[in-house]
Structures are given as C-alpha cells and as structure tokens.
Backbone as CSV, one residue per row, in Angstrom:
resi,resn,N_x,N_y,N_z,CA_x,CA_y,CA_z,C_x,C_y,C_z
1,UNK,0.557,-7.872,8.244,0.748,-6.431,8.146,0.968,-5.856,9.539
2,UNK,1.802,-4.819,9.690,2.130,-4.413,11.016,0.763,-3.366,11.473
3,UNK,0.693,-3.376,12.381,-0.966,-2.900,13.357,-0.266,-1.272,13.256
4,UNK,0.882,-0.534,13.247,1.368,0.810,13.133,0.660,1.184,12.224
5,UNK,0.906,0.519,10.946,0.748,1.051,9.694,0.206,0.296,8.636
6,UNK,-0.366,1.086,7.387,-1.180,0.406,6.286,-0.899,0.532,5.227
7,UNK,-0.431,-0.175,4.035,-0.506,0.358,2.837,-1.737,-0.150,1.996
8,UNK,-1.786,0.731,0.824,-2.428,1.002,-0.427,-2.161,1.639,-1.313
9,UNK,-2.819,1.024,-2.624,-2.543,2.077,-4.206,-2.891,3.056,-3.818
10,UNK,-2.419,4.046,-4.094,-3.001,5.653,-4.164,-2.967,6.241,-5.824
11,UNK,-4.100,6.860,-6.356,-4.132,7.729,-7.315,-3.465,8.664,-7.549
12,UNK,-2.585,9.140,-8.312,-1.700,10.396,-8.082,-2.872,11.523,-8.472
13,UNK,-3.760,11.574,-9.551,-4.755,12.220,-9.756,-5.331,12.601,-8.200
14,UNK,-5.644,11.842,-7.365,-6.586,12.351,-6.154,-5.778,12.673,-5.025
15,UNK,-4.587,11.883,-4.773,-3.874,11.548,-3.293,-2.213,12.759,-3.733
16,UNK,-2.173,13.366,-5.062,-0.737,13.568,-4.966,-0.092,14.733,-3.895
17,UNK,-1.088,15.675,-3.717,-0.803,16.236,-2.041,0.073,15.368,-0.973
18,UNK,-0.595,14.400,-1.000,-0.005,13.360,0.397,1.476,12.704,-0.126
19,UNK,1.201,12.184,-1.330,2.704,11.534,-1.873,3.561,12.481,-1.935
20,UNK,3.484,13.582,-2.382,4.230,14.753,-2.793,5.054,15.312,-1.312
21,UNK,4.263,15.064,-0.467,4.619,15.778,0.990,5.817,14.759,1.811
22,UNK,5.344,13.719,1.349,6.209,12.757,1.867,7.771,12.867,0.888
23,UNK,7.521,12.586,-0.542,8.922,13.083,-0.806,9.587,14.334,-0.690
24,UNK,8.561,15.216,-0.722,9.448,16.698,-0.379,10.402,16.657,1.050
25,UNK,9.850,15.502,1.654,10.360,15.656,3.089,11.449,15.246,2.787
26,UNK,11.466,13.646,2.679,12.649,12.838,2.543,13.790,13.190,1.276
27,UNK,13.481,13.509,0.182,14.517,14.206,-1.087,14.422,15.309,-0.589
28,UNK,13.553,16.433,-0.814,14.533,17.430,-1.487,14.819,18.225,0.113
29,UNK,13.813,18.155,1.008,14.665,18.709,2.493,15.797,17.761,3.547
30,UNK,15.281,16.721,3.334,16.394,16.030,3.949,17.374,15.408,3.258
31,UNK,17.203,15.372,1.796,18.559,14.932,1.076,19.097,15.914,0.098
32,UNK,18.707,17.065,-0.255,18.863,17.978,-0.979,18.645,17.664,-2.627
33,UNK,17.765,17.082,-2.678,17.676,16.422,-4.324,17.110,17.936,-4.601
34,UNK,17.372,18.562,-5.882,17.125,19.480,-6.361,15.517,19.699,-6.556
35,UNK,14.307,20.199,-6.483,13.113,19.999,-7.036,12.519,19.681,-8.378
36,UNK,13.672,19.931,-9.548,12.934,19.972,-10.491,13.393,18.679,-11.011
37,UNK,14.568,17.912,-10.203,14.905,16.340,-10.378,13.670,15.501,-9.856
38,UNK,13.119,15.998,-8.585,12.387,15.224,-8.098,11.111,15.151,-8.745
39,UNK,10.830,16.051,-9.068,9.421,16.295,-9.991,9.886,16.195,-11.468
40,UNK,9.750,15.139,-11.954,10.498,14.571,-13.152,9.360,14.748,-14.512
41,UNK,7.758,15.030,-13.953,6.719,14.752,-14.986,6.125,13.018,-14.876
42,UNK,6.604,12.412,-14.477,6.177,11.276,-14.745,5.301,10.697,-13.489
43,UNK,4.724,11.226,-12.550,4.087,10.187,-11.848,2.424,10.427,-12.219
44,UNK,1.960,11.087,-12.712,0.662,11.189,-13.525,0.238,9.338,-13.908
45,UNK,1.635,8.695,-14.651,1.728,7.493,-15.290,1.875,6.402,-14.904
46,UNK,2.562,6.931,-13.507,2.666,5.645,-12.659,1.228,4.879,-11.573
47,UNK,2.070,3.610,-11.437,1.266,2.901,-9.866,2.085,3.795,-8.688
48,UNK,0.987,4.053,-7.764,1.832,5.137,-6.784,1.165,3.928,-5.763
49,UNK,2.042,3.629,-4.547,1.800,2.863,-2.897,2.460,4.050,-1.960
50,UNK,1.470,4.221,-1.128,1.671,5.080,0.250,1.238,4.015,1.368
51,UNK,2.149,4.723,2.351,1.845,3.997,3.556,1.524,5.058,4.668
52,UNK,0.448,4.925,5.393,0.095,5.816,6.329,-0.210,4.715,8.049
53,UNK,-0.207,6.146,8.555,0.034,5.262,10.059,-1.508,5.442,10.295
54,UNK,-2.101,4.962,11.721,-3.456,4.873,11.989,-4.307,5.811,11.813
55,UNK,-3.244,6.589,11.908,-4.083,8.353,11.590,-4.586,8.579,10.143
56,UNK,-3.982,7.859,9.399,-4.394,8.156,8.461,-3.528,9.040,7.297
57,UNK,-2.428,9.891,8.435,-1.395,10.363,7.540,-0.277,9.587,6.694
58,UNK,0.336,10.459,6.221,1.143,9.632,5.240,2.787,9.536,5.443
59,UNK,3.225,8.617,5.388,4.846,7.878,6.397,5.904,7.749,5.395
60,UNK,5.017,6.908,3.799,5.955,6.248,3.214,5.595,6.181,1.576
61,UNK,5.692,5.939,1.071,5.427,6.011,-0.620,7.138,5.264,-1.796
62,UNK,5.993,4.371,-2.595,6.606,4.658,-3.826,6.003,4.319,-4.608
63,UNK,6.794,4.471,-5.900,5.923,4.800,-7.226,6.683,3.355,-8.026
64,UNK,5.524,2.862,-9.277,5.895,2.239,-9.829,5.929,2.666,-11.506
65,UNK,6.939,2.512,-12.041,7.065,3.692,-13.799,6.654,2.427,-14.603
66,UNK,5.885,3.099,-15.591,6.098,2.351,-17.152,6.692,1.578,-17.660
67,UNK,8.209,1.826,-17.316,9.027,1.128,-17.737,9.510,0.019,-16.865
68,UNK,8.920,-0.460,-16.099,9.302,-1.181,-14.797,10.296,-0.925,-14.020
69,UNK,10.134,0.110,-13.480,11.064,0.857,-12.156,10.095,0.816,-11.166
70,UNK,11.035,0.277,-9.990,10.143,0.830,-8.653,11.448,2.060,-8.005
71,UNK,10.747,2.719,-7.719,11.856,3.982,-7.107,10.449,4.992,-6.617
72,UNK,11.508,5.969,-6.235,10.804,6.916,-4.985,10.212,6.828,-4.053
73,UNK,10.915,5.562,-3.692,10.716,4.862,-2.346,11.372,5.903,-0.893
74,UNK,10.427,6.412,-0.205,10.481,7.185,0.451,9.749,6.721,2.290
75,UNK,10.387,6.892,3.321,9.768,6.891,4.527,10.568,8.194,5.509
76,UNK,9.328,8.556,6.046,9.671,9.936,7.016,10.830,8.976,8.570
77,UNK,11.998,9.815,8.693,12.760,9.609,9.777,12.431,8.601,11.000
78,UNK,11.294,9.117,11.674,11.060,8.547,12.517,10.473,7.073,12.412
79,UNK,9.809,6.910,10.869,9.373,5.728,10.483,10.206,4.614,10.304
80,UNK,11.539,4.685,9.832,13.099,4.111,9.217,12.627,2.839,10.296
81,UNK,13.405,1.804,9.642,13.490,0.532,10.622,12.588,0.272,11.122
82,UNK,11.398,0.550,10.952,10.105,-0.264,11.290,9.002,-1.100,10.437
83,UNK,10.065,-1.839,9.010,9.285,-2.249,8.227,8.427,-2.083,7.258
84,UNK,8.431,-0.410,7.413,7.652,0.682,6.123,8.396,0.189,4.892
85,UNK,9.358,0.421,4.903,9.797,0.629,3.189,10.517,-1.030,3.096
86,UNK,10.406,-1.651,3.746,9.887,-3.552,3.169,8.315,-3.902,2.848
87,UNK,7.957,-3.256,3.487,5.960,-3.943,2.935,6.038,-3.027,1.393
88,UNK,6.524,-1.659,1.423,6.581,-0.946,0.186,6.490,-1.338,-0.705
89,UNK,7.872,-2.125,-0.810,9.181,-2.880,-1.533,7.850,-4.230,-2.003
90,UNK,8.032,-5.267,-0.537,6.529,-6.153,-1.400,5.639,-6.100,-1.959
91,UNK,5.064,-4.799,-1.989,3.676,-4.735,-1.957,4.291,-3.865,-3.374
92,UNK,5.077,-3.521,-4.143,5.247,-3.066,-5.397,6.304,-4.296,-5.717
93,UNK,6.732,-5.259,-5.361,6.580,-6.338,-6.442,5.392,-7.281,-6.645
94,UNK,4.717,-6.895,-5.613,3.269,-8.077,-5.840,2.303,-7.636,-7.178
95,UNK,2.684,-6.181,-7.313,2.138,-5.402,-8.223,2.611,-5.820,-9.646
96,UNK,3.870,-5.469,-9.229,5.193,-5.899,-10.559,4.135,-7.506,-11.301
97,UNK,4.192,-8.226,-10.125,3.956,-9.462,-10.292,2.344,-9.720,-11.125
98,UNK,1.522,-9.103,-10.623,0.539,-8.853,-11.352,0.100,-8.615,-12.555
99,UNK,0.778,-7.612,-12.965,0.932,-6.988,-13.935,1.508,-8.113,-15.125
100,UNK,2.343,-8.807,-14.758,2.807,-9.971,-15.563,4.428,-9.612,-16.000
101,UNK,5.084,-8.275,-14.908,6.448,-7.989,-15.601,7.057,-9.178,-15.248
102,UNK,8.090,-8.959,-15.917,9.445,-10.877,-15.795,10.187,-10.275,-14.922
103,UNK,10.670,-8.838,-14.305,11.624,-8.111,-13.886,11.241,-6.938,-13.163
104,UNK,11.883,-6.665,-12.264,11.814,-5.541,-11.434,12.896,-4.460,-11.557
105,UNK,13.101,-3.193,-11.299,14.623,-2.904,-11.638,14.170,-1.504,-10.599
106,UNK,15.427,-1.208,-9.642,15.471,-0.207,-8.944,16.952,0.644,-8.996
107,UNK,16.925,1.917,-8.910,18.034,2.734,-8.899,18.449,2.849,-7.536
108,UNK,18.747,2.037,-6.809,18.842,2.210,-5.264,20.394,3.245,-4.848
109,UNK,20.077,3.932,-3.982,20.809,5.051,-3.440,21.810,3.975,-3.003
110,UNK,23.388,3.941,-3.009,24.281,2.970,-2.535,24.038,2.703,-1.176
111,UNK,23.971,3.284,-0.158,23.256,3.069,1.005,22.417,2.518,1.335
112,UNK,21.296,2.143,0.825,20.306,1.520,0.273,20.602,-0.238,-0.208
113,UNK,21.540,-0.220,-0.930,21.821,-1.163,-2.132,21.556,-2.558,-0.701
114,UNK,21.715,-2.730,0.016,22.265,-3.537,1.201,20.105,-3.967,1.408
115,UNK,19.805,-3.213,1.473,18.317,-3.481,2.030,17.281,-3.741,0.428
116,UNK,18.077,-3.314,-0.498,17.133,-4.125,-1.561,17.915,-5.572,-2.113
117,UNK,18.775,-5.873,-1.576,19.508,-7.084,-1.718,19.043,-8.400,-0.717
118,UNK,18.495,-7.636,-0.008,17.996,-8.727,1.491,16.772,-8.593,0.692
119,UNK,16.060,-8.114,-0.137,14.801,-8.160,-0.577,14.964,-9.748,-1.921
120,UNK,15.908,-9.852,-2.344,16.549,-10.223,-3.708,16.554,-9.997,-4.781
121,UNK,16.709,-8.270,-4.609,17.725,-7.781,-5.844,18.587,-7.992,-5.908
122,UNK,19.564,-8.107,-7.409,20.855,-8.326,-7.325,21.617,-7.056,-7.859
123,UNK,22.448,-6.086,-7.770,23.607,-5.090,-8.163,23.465,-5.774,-9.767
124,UNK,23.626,-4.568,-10.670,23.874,-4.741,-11.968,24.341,-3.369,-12.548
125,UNK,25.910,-3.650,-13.400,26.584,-2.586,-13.494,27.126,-1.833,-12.704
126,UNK,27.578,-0.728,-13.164,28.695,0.184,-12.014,27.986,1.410,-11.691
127,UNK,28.430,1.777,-10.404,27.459,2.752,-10.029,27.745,4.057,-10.546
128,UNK,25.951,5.040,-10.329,26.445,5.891,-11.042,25.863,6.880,-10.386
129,UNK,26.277,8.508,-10.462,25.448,9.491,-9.691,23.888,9.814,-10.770
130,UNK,23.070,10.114,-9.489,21.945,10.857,-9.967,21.153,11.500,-8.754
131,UNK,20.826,13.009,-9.380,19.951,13.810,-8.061,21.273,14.241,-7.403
132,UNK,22.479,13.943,-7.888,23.596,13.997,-6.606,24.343,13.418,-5.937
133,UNK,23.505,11.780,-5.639,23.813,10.833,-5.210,24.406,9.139,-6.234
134,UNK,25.006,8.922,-5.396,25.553,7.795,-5.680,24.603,6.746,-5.855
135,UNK,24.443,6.072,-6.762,23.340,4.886,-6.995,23.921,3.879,-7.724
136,UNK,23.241,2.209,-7.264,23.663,1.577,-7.963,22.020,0.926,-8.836
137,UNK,22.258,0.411,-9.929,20.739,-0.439,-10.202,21.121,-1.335,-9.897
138,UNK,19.528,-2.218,-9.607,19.701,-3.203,-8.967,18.554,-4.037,-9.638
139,UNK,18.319,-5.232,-9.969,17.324,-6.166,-10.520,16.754,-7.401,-9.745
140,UNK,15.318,-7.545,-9.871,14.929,-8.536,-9.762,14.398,-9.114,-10.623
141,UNK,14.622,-10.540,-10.710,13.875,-11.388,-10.995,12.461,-12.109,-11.084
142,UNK,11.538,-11.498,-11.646,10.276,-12.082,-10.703,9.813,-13.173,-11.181
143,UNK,10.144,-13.509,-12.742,9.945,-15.236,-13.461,8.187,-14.575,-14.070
144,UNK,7.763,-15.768,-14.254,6.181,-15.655,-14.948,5.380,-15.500,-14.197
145,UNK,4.574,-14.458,-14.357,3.448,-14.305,-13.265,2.507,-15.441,-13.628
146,UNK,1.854,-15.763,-12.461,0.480,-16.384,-12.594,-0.923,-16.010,-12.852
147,UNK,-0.557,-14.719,-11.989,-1.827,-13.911,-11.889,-1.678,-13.063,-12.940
148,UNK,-2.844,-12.003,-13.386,-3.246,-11.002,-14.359,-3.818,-10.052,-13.956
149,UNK,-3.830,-8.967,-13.653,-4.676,-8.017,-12.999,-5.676,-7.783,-14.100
C-alpha cells in the first residue's frame, strides 16, 4: 500500500458526507455531470471504498452496485497518477471476489477505457453516452472465488 494514502469500506449510512464531497468534486464540478444523474438513489445499497490521505481526508472513492458494477470511481486532481484509483480498482475486485461474483463490469468513461484494460478488463459492445459522456462497458473476468465473506 502506498505510505500517501489508505483505503477502506466506508458506510454510506455514516461516511456519505465524505464520499459525496469527493464526487461532487470530480462529476458534477469538474465534469459537469448533471446532479440528479449523479445522485441516482442507489448508494444506500451499495459497497462504498474511499481513499483518504494521512490526514484523514478524503481523495478517492468508489462504489460497488447490486448488480455487480464497480463505477463512481472518483479521485480529486491533484491525486490522478499516483495509484489512487488502481488500489480502488483492486481493492473493489478483491471485494467482487469475495463476495463470490464470476464477473466484474464497469461503465468506464472512454478516456478511462485504457486504464481499466491495464487492470484486465476487456471493452464489450459499442460505446454509448451517459451523464453526457462517452462510455464504453467494460468486463472482467474474475472465475470462482475461493473465499466467502
């Protein structure tokens, strides 16, 4: 784990202040995702992972859905390229993996598509807009878990 920064599950019940702040940053002020896209109703339901730096504040987040989506994968500017949103990325398939899903599946922003592919997702289907943006899905594979949470 990098000595900058830490992740953990977070409760959306207790922590959603902190998750919430982090995507407001990254969607809807720095990418213009509309608010009422971003606030969809559903993270009450989800596994939520934040990543905070020594301080204790909060850098990075995403959420894991019901339906086996990882998305709202989010890191503040200055964080980018320092390995935040890869431990994310692991640390919500280790989850995936736990859990006993066979599959992972992400809506990755086309920009994006390049850094969940070095992860080994693979592109599936043609891309499509959402929030605004251009997205492609993307799948993993995760096979049979071993473990059981």
């Amino acid at each position: 784990m990098n000595a900058d920064f830490t992740l953990r599950e977070a409760r959306w019940q207790v922590e959603a202040e902190k998750l919430r702040w982090v995507r407001q940053q990254v969607f809807v002020e720095e990418q213009g995702v509309s608010p009422e896209e971003e606030w969809d109703g559903l993270d009450a339901e989800c596994r939520h992972i934040i990543a905070e730096d020594r301080a204790g504040n909060p850098i990075g987040t995403a959420r894991l859905t019901p339906d086996g989506r990882v998305g709202r994968m989010a890191v503040l500017k200055p964080w980018r390229n320092r390995g935040v949103g890869r431990a994310l990325l692991e640390m919500a398939v280790e989850i995936a993996r736990r859990m006993g899903w066979q599959s992972l599946c992400a809506h990755a922003q086309v920009q994006a598509a390049g850094f969940y592919a070095r992860q080994g997702f693979c592109p599936e289907g043609e891309q499509f807009w959402e929030a605004g943006i251009l997205h492609q899905k993307m799948v993993l594979e995760i096979g049979r878990a071993d473990i059981r949470e």
